[in-house]
N, C-alpha and C positions, 0 to 999 in steps of 0.2 A: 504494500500500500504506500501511496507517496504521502511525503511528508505533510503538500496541503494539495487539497480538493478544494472548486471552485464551482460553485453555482451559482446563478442571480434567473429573479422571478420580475418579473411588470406587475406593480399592484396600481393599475391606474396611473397617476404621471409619475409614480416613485418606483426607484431602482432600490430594489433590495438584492445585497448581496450578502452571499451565504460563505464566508471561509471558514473551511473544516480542516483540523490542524492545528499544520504552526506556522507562522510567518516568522521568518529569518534572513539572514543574509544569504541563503540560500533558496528561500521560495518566493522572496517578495518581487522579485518580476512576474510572477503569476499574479500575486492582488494586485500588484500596480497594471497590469494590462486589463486588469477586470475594471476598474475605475476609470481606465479608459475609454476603453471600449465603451462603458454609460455613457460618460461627456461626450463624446465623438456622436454617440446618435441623437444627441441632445437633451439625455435623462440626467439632471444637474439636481436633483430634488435625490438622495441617496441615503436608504440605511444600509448600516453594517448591520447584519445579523451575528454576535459570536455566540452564539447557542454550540455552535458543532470548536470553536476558537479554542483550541488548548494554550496557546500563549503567543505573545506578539511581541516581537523585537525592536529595539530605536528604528531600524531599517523601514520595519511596518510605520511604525508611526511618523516617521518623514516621509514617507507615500500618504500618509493619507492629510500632514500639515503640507504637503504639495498642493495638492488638489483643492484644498479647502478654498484659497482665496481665489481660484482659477471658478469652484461652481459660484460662490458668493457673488463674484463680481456678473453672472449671467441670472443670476435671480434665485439660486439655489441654495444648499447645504447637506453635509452628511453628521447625518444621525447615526447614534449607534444604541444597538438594541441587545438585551439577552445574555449579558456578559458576565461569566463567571468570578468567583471571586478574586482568581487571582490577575484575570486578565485586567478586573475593576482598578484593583488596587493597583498596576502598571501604569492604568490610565490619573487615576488618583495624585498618586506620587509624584509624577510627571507634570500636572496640570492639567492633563488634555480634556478630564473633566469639565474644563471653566474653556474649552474654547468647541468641545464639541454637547451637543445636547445629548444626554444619557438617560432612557426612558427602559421601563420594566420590561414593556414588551413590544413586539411588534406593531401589534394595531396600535398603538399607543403612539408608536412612533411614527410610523405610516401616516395617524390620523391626523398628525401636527402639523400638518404641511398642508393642511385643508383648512387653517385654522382652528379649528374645534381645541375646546379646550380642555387639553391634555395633560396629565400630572407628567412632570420629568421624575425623574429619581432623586431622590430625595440628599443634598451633598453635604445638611446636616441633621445628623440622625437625632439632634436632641429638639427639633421643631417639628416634630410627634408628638410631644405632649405639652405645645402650646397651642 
């Protein structure tokens, strides 16, 4: 089995893609063609699904601070969805939390981009029991 596997679905104008695996210095040409290939046919509105995401390297995550300002500036963004605890805590530690939107789950994320108002995930857990 390869290291990552690569799916993406059209949920109405938004590009959901699905990487299963790992992104590394050695797969991240495969996500970063996948974000292409959305931009390129015009799907700038994008979640990341990491449901299937075992972990993601600085390599991943400068693919996807690549992209960001590229869909922003066409009217888009990438959201990301579904993401286990430790890939959370990557993004966390990092910041990329405060530059990408991080939602529980997919419809959720999907739905955001329709405007409908959608809870993100929550980046302080002690504004639960305010």
């Amino acid at each position: 089995m390869p290291d990552l596997m690569m799916e993406s679905q059209e949920r109405g104008d938004v590009m959901v893609i699905y990487p299963r695996g790992f992104i590394n210095a050695h797969t991240v040409r495969e996500f970063e063609r996948e974000l292409e290939r959305s931009v390129e046919s015009g799907r700038t509105q994008i979640v990341i699904n990491g449901s299937g995401l075992s972990y993601i390297a600085s390599a991943g995550l400068g693919v996807i601070m690549g992209h960001l300002e590229e869909v922003r500036s066409q009217g888009g963004d990438i959201r990301l969805t579904d993401l286990n605890e430790t890939v959370l805590n990557i993004f966390e530690v990092l910041g990329f939390n405060h530059l990408c939107r991080v939602f529980d789950s997919e419809a959720d994320a999907v739905a955001s981009y329709t405007g409908s108002s959608t809870p993100d995930r929550k980046d302080n857990k002690d504004s639960k029991n305010s």
